[in-house]
C-alpha positions, 0 to 999 in steps of 0.5 A: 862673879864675872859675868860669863860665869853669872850666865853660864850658871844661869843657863845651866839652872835653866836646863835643870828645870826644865828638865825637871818639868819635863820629867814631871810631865812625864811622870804625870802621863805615866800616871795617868796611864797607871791610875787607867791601868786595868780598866776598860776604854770609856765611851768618851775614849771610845767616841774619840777613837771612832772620830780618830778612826774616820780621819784616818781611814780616809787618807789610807792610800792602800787598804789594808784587810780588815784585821790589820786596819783595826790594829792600825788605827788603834796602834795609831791612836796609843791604844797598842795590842799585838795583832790579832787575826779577826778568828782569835779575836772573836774566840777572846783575847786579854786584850780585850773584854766581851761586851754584850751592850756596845758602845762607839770604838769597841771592836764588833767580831764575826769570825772571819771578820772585824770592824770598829763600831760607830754608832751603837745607836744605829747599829753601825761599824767601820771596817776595811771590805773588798769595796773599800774602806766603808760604814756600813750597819750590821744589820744588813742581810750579809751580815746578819747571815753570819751570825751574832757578832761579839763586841770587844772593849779595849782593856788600858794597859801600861802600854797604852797612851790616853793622851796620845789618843786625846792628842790625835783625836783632835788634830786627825793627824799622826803620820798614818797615811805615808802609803803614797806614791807606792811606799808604804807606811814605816811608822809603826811595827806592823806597818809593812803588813798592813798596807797589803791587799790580803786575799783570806778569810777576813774578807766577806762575799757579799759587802757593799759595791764599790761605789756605796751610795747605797751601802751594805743594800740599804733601801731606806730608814723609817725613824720612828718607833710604830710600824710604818705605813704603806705611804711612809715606806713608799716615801721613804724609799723614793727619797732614799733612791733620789740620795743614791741618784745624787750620791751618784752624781757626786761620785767620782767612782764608778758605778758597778755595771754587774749590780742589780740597777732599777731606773723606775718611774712610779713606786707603790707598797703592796704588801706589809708583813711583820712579825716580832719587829721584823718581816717583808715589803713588797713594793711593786715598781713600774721600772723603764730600765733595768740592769740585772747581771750585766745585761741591759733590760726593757722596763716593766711593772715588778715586784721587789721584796725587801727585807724590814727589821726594827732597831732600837737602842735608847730610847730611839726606834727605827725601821731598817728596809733592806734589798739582799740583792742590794739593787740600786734604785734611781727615780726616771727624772734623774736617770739620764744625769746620772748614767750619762756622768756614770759613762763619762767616767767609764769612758775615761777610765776604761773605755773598752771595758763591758761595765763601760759598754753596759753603762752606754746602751742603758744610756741610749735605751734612756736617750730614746726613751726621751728622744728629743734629749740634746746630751744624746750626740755629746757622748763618744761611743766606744769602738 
Protein backbone atom coordinates (compact mmCIF):
# COMPACT_ATOMS: atom_id res chain seq x y z
CA UNK A 1 0.00 0.00 0.00
CA UNK A 2 1.66 3.63 -1.13
CA UNK A 3 1.92 5.59 1.69
CA UNK A 4 -0.60 8.07 0.60
CA UNK A 5 -3.21 5.80 0.77
CA UNK A 6 -1.83 4.10 4.31
CA UNK A 7 -2.72 7.72 5.68
CA UNK A 8 -5.75 8.47 4.10
CA UNK A 9 -7.28 5.31 5.21
CA UNK A 10 -5.67 5.94 8.58
CA UNK A 11 -7.19 9.32 8.65
CA UNK A 12 -10.71 7.98 7.48
CA UNK A 13 -10.36 5.25 10.43
CA UNK A 14 -9.99 7.97 12.77
CA UNK A 15 -12.90 10.16 11.66
CA UNK A 16 -15.27 7.04 12.23
CA UNK A 17 -14.12 6.71 15.60
CA UNK A 18 -14.70 9.51 16.80
CA UNK A 19 -17.56 9.87 15.36
CA UNK A 20 -18.62 6.80 17.20
CA UNK A 21 -17.41 7.96 20.57
CA UNK A 22 -19.21 11.16 19.93
CA UNK A 23 -22.64 9.23 19.24
CA UNK A 24 -21.91 7.20 22.08
CA UNK A 25 -21.50 10.09 24.29
CA UNK A 26 -24.65 11.33 22.94
CA UNK A 27 -26.30 8.62 23.55
CA UNK A 28 -25.18 8.25 26.96
CA UNK A 29 -26.74 11.83 27.65
CA UNK A 30 -29.91 10.88 26.17
CA UNK A 31 -30.01 8.25 28.53
CA UNK A 32 -29.47 10.00 30.98
CA UNK A 33 -31.95 12.17 30.26
CA UNK A 34 -34.20 9.10 29.65
CA UNK A 35 -33.57 7.16 32.97
CA UNK A 36 -34.41 10.90 34.72
CA UNK A 37 -37.68 10.99 32.64
CA UNK A 38 -40.66 11.40 34.81
CA UNK A 39 -39.14 12.19 37.96
CA UNK A 40 -38.78 15.43 39.82
CA UNK A 41 -35.85 17.78 40.07
CA UNK A 42 -33.51 16.42 43.13
CA UNK A 43 -32.31 18.78 45.81
CA UNK A 44 -28.88 18.44 44.27
CA UNK A 45 -30.28 19.60 40.82
CA UNK A 46 -32.18 22.17 42.77
CA UNK A 47 -29.48 23.65 44.61
CA UNK A 48 -27.33 23.74 41.31
CA UNK A 49 -30.20 25.75 39.74
CA UNK A 50 -30.31 28.32 42.62
CA UNK A 51 -26.65 28.60 42.48
CA UNK A 52 -26.82 28.97 38.49
CA UNK A 53 -29.65 31.36 39.05
CA UNK A 54 -27.66 34.01 41.42
CA UNK A 55 -25.04 34.04 38.61
CA UNK A 56 -26.97 34.64 36.07
CA UNK A 57 -29.42 37.29 37.67
CA UNK A 58 -26.97 39.26 38.07
CA UNK A 59 -25.37 40.00 34.60
CA UNK A 60 -29.05 40.77 33.37
CA UNK A 61 -28.43 43.96 32.08
CA UNK A 62 -32.40 44.58 31.34
CA UNK A 63 -34.89 43.06 33.72
CA UNK A 64 -37.40 40.94 32.92
CA UNK A 65 -40.94 40.57 34.84
CA UNK A 66 -41.05 37.92 37.11
CA UNK A 67 -42.49 35.07 35.13
CA UNK A 68 -40.45 35.55 32.21
CA UNK A 69 -37.14 35.59 34.62
CA UNK A 70 -38.18 32.28 36.01
CA UNK A 71 -38.68 30.80 32.38
CA UNK A 72 -35.31 32.08 31.60
CA UNK A 73 -33.24 31.04 33.86
CA UNK A 74 -34.52 27.52 33.59
CA UNK A 75 -34.77 27.79 29.64
CA UNK A 76 -30.82 28.76 30.41
CA UNK A 77 -29.87 26.24 32.90
CA UNK A 78 -31.65 22.91 30.29
CA UNK A 79 -34.58 22.84 32.27
CA UNK A 80 -37.28 23.94 29.34
CA UNK A 81 -41.16 24.41 29.69
CA UNK A 82 -43.12 26.67 27.60
CA UNK A 83 -43.67 29.63 29.28
CA UNK A 84 -46.10 30.28 31.77
CA UNK A 85 -47.55 33.47 33.03
CA UNK A 86 -47.25 33.45 36.96
CA UNK A 87 -51.84 32.87 37.36
CA UNK A 88 -51.40 29.60 35.37
CA UNK A 89 -48.61 28.69 37.26
CA UNK A 90 -50.05 28.73 40.37
CA UNK A 91 -53.61 27.12 39.42
CA UNK A 92 -51.12 23.92 38.04
CA UNK A 93 -49.09 22.87 35.04
CA UNK A 94 -47.80 19.13 33.75
CA UNK A 95 -44.74 20.71 34.01
CA UNK A 96 -44.60 21.03 37.12
CA UNK A 97 -45.85 19.19 40.53
CA UNK A 98 -47.09 20.92 43.74
CA UNK A 99 -45.00 20.51 46.72
CA UNK A 100 -45.99 21.13 50.03
CA UNK A 101 -42.40 21.05 51.70
CA UNK A 102 -39.88 22.89 49.35
CA UNK A 103 -36.70 22.68 48.68
CA UNK A 104 -33.96 25.09 46.89
CA UNK A 105 -35.03 25.74 43.07
CA UNK A 106 -38.69 24.74 43.04
CA UNK A 107 -40.78 27.52 41.82
CA UNK A 108 -42.92 29.24 45.13
CA UNK A 109 -46.30 30.89 43.48
CA UNK A 110 -48.87 33.50 44.44
CA UNK A 111 -51.17 34.46 42.08
CA UNK A 112 -49.84 37.15 40.53
CA UNK A 113 -46.48 36.52 41.28
CA UNK A 114 -43.29 33.89 40.77
CA UNK A 115 -40.13 33.41 42.12
CA UNK A 116 -37.18 30.59 42.78
CA UNK A 117 -36.72 29.47 46.16
CA UNK A 118 -33.20 29.80 47.91
CA UNK A 119 -33.04 28.60 51.05
CA UNK A 120 -36.15 26.64 52.41
CA UNK A 121 -34.48 26.80 55.54
CA UNK A 122 -34.70 30.67 55.66
CA UNK A 123 -37.80 30.73 54.05
CA UNK A 124 -36.23 32.84 50.97
CA UNK A 125 -36.60 33.31 47.08
CA UNK A 126 -35.33 35.00 44.28
CA UNK A 127 -37.67 36.69 41.97
CA UNK A 128 -37.65 39.75 39.42
CA UNK A 129 -39.45 43.00 41.43
CA UNK A 130 -40.13 46.86 40.65
CA UNK A 131 -36.94 47.39 42.67
CA UNK A 132 -34.80 44.81 41.02
CA UNK A 133 -33.78 41.72 40.60
CA UNK A 134 -33.65 40.60 44.61
CA UNK A 135 -33.88 37.68 47.45
CA UNK A 136 -35.79 38.56 49.61
CA UNK A 137 -38.04 36.19 52.42
CA UNK A 138 -41.57 35.15 51.94
CA UNK A 139 -42.40 35.92 55.28
CA UNK A 140 -42.25 39.40 55.20
CA UNK A 141 -45.51 41.51 55.78
CA UNK A 142 -46.29 41.90 51.75
CA UNK A 143 -45.92 38.75 50.98
CA UNK A 144 -47.48 37.00 53.62
CA UNK A 145 -50.70 39.63 53.01
CA UNK A 146 -51.12 37.65 49.59
CA UNK A 147 -51.86 34.60 50.91
CA UNK A 148 -49.90 30.76 51.22
CA UNK A 149 -47.66 30.64 48.45
CA UNK A 150 -47.94 27.05 46.51
CA UNK A 151 -44.47 25.38 45.80
CA UNK A 152 -43.88 23.86 42.21
CA UNK A 153 -41.14 20.87 41.47
CA UNK A 154 -39.80 20.64 38.28
CA UNK A 155 -41.00 17.54 36.35
CA UNK A 156 -37.66 15.95 34.01
CA UNK A 157 -38.88 15.63 30.85
CA UNK A 158 -37.17 14.22 27.62
CA UNK A 159 -36.58 17.91 26.80
CA UNK A 160 -34.56 18.53 29.68
CA UNK A 161 -30.73 18.47 29.62
CA UNK A 162 -29.18 17.43 33.37
CA UNK A 163 -25.83 18.09 31.96
CA UNK A 164 -26.49 21.33 30.40
CA UNK A 165 -27.41 22.01 33.96
CA UNK A 166 -24.62 20.49 35.64
CA UNK A 167 -22.29 22.31 33.02
CA UNK A 168 -23.69 25.79 33.77
CA UNK A 169 -24.05 25.60 37.28
CA UNK A 170 -20.15 25.24 37.43
CA UNK A 171 -19.09 27.58 35.10
CA UNK A 172 -22.15 30.51 35.74
CA UNK A 173 -21.82 30.90 32.30
CA UNK A 174 -24.15 30.23 29.23
CA UNK A 175 -24.47 33.64 27.00
CA UNK A 176 -27.70 34.84 29.33
CA UNK A 177 -26.44 38.39 29.89
CA UNK A 178 -26.19 39.76 25.77
CA UNK A 179 -28.87 42.71 26.77
CA UNK A 180 -25.96 45.08 26.57
CA UNK A 181 -25.42 48.14 25.10
CA UNK A 182 -29.71 48.21 24.19
CA UNK A 183 -29.61 44.77 22.49
CA UNK A 184 -31.30 42.34 23.46
CA UNK A 185 -30.74 38.72 24.18
CA UNK A 186 -31.40 36.05 20.85
CA UNK A 187 -30.26 33.20 22.30
CA UNK A 188 -33.24 31.53 23.43
CA UNK A 189 -36.86 31.27 22.07
CA UNK A 190 -38.58 33.71 24.16
CA UNK A 191 -35.67 35.98 24.70
CA UNK A 192 -36.96 38.81 22.81
CA UNK A 193 -39.87 39.01 25.34
CA UNK A 194 -38.06 38.47 28.34
CA UNK A 195 -35.94 41.41 28.27
CA UNK A 196 -39.07 43.73 28.47
CA UNK A 197 -39.94 45.93 31.41
CA UNK A 198 -43.62 44.51 31.79
CA UNK A 199 -46.04 46.79 33.51
CA UNK A 200 -49.00 43.85 34.61
CA UNK A 201 -49.99 41.74 37.40
CA UNK A 202 -46.70 39.98 37.96
CA UNK A 203 -45.53 42.69 39.77
CA UNK A 204 -46.59 43.37 43.70
CA UNK A 205 -47.22 46.91 45.37
CA UNK A 206 -45.26 46.94 47.96
CA UNK A 207 -41.46 45.13 47.18
CA UNK A 208 -38.23 46.08 48.66
CA UNK A 209 -36.66 49.82 47.82
CA UNK A 210 -34.44 50.16 45.50
CA UNK A 211 -31.45 50.21 47.04
CA UNK A 212 -32.47 46.61 49.33
CA UNK A 213 -30.21 46.86 52.13
CA UNK A 214 -32.56 46.32 53.86
CA UNK A 215 -34.81 44.03 51.79
CA UNK A 216 -38.67 43.16 51.89
CA UNK A 217 -38.49 45.66 55.64
CA UNK A 218 -36.45 43.20 57.55
CA UNK A 219 -35.55 44.78 60.96
CA UNK A 220 -33.55 41.92 62.14
CA UNK A 221 -33.20 38.12 62.59
CA UNK A 222 -32.74 36.67 66.11
CA UNK A 223 -31.16 32.58 65.34
CA UNK A 224 -32.57 30.83 68.16
CA UNK A 225 -35.22 28.63 69.05
CA UNK A 226 -36.60 30.41 72.79
CA UNK A 227 -38.20 33.57 72.75
CA UNK A 228 -36.04 36.68 72.46
CA UNK A 229 -35.34 38.81 75.28
CA UNK A 230 -35.94 42.40 75.51
CA UNK A 231 -31.86 43.06 75.38
CA UNK A 232 -31.35 40.22 72.63
CA UNK A 233 -33.92 42.05 70.38
CA UNK A 234 -32.57 45.48 71.11
CA UNK A 235 -29.14 44.20 69.85
CA UNK A 236 -30.23 42.57 67.33
CA UNK A 237 -31.85 45.50 65.76
CA UNK A 238 -29.06 48.05 66.44
CA UNK A 239 -26.64 45.52 64.68
CA UNK A 240 -28.95 44.78 61.96
CA UNK A 241 -29.23 48.95 61.35
CA UNK A 242 -25.36 49.33 61.72
CA UNK A 243 -25.25 46.46 58.21
CA UNK A 244 -28.31 48.64 56.41
CA UNK A 245 -25.49 51.81 57.35
CA UNK A 246 -22.86 50.21 55.93
CA UNK A 247 -24.77 48.39 52.92
CA UNK A 248 -25.44 52.19 52.55
CA UNK A 249 -21.89 53.24 52.53
CA UNK A 250 -21.34 50.59 49.99
CA UNK A 251 -23.77 51.02 47.62
CA UNK A 252 -23.69 52.66 44.47
CA UNK A 253 -27.73 53.23 44.23
CA UNK A 254 -29.30 55.64 45.64
CA UNK A 255 -31.28 55.60 48.38
CA UNK A 256 -35.16 56.44 48.27
CA UNK A 257 -35.87 59.69 49.55
CA UNK A 258 -39.64 58.87 49.78
CA UNK A 259 -38.85 55.64 52.40
CA UNK A 260 -39.55 56.10 56.01
CA UNK A 261 -35.72 56.67 57.23
CA UNK A 262 -34.92 56.97 61.12
CA UNK A 263 -31.45 58.55 62.14
CA UNK A 264 -31.73 57.64 66.17
CA UNK A 265 -29.23 57.58 68.87
CA UNK A 266 -30.57 55.42 71.58
CA UNK A 267 -33.07 52.21 71.09
CA UNK A 268 -35.05 50.50 73.81
CA UNK A 269 -37.62 47.35 73.79
CA UNK A 270 -40.91 48.41 75.47
CA UNK A 271 -42.99 45.82 75.08
CA UNK A 272 -43.12 41.82 73.80
CA UNK A 273 -46.20 40.13 72.89
CA UNK A 274 -46.35 36.63 71.13
CA UNK A 275 -48.62 34.58 70.62
CA UNK A 276 -48.70 31.15 68.50
CA UNK A 277 -44.72 31.86 67.72
CA UNK A 278 -46.01 35.16 66.39
CA UNK A 279 -46.89 38.94 67.46
CA UNK A 280 -45.61 42.45 68.04
CA UNK A 281 -42.17 44.59 69.50
CA UNK A 282 -42.25 47.81 70.40
CA UNK A 283 -39.26 49.40 70.59
CA UNK A 284 -39.14 53.17 71.33
CA UNK A 285 -36.53 54.96 69.79
CA UNK A 286 -35.02 58.49 70.58
CA UNK A 287 -34.48 59.55 66.82
CA UNK A 288 -32.40 62.89 65.66
CA UNK A 289 -33.94 63.02 62.30
CA UNK A 290 -36.47 61.44 60.48
CA UNK A 291 -37.48 61.32 57.00
CA UNK A 292 -41.44 60.29 56.36
CA UNK A 293 -42.85 60.81 53.01
CA UNK A 294 -40.28 63.04 51.59
CA UNK A 295 -40.30 65.62 54.27
CA UNK A 296 -37.42 66.12 56.44
CA UNK A 297 -38.37 66.00 60.37
CA UNK A 298 -36.88 67.00 63.60
CA UNK A 299 -35.98 64.17 65.77
CA UNK A 300 -37.88 62.90 68.93
CA UNK A 301 -38.66 60.05 71.26
CA UNK A 302 -41.41 57.28 69.27
CA UNK A 303 -42.50 54.31 69.33
CA UNK A 304 -42.06 52.01 66.41
CA UNK A 305 -44.22 48.72 66.38
CA UNK A 306 -42.83 45.86 64.55
CA UNK A 307 -43.95 42.83 63.23
CA UNK A 308 -42.21 38.98 65.02
CA UNK A 309 -42.97 35.58 63.57
CA UNK A 310 -40.78 32.46 64.51
CA UNK A 311 -39.65 30.46 61.63
CA UNK A 312 -38.53 26.90 61.81
CA UNK A 313 -37.57 24.51 59.39
CA UNK A 314 -35.07 21.46 60.37
CA UNK A 315 -33.87 21.56 63.14
CA UNK A 316 -32.96 25.44 62.97
CA UNK A 317 -35.23 28.34 64.66
CA UNK A 318 -35.30 31.97 64.01
CA UNK A 319 -37.21 34.88 64.90
CA UNK A 320 -37.97 37.17 61.75
CA UNK A 321 -38.76 41.21 63.21
CA UNK A 322 -40.49 42.82 60.35
CA UNK A 323 -41.39 46.89 59.84
CA UNK A 324 -44.47 46.81 57.32
CA UNK A 325 -43.65 50.53 56.71
CA UNK A 326 -40.29 49.12 55.91
CA UNK A 327 -38.36 51.95 57.48
CA UNK A 328 -34.79 52.05 57.10
CA UNK A 329 -32.91 52.49 60.40
CA UNK A 330 -29.24 53.96 60.58
CA UNK A 331 -27.69 54.62 64.37
CA UNK A 332 -26.55 58.60 64.79
CA UNK A 333 -22.70 57.62 64.42
CA UNK A 334 -23.12 56.72 61.06
CA UNK A 335 -25.53 59.09 59.89
CA UNK A 336 -23.57 61.79 58.30
CA UNK A 337 -21.36 59.24 56.36
CA UNK A 338 -23.96 57.74 54.95
CA UNK A 339 -26.37 60.69 53.93
CA UNK A 340 -23.20 62.85 52.84
CA UNK A 341 -22.09 59.62 50.05
CA UNK A 342 -26.24 58.93 49.62
CA UNK A 343 -26.20 63.23 48.43
CA UNK A 344 -23.09 62.65 46.63
CA UNK A 345 -24.65 60.33 44.26
CA UNK A 346 -28.00 62.06 44.08
CA UNK A 347 -25.82 65.22 43.11
CA UNK A 348 -24.23 63.21 40.30
CA UNK A 349 -27.17 61.74 39.23
CA UNK A 350 -29.98 64.06 39.25
CA UNK A 351 -28.83 67.12 41.07
CA UNK A 352 -32.31 69.07 40.38
CA UNK A 353 -34.05 66.20 41.58
CA UNK A 354 -36.55 66.54 45.09
CA UNK A 355 -35.12 62.92 46.34
CA UNK A 356 -31.85 65.07 45.82
CA UNK A 357 -32.86 68.03 47.77
CA UNK A 358 -34.45 65.72 50.42
CA UNK A 359 -30.99 64.00 50.71
CA UNK A 360 -29.22 67.80 51.17
CA UNK A 361 -31.44 69.25 54.28
CA UNK A 362 -31.58 65.99 56.10
CA UNK A 363 -27.55 66.33 55.71
CA UNK A 364 -27.67 69.80 56.75
CA UNK A 365 -30.02 69.31 59.71
CA UNK A 366 -27.05 66.26 60.61
CA UNK A 367 -24.25 68.93 59.76
CA UNK A 368 -25.93 71.08 62.33
CA UNK A 369 -26.50 68.71 64.77
CA UNK A 370 -22.61 68.37 64.96
CA UNK A 371 -21.69 72.00 64.02
CA UNK A 372 -18.05 71.61 64.33
CA UNK A 373 -18.22 68.96 61.19
CA UNK A 374 -15.54 69.82 58.42
CA UNK A 375 -17.26 67.67 55.40
CA UNK A 376 -20.11 70.34 55.90
CA UNK A 377 -18.55 73.08 53.12
CA UNK A 378 -17.54 69.95 50.76
CA UNK A 379 -21.00 69.46 49.23
CA UNK A 380 -22.34 71.62 46.37
CA UNK A 381 -25.94 72.67 47.07
CA UNK A 382 -28.21 72.27 44.27
CA UNK A 383 -29.63 75.38 42.69
Amino acid sequence: MRPGSKLGFVALLLCGTLTIAAAAARNVASATNAANAGGLLSAEQGAMLVDYALQAGARLTRQPDCSHLVHLIYSHAGLNYSYQPSRALYVGVDDFERVSRPQAGDLIVWRGHVGIVVSPREKTFFSSVRSGIITESWTAHQWIRRGRPRFLRYRIGPESDLELLASVARSGEDGISGTTDGQTDTSGDDAASTVVQQEDDDEPQDTAPADSVSSAGIVAVIKQRGKPSRKEIASAVLESSKNTAEALLGSTASIRADRPISVFARLEVQNIKIRHESGTVVVKFTETMAIDQGKVLPGKTTERVFSISKSTDGGSASWLITDPHMRALIPQAQAVNVFAHQAELMLHDSPNSPAARTMIKALDLLYDQQSNDPQRAALKRPE
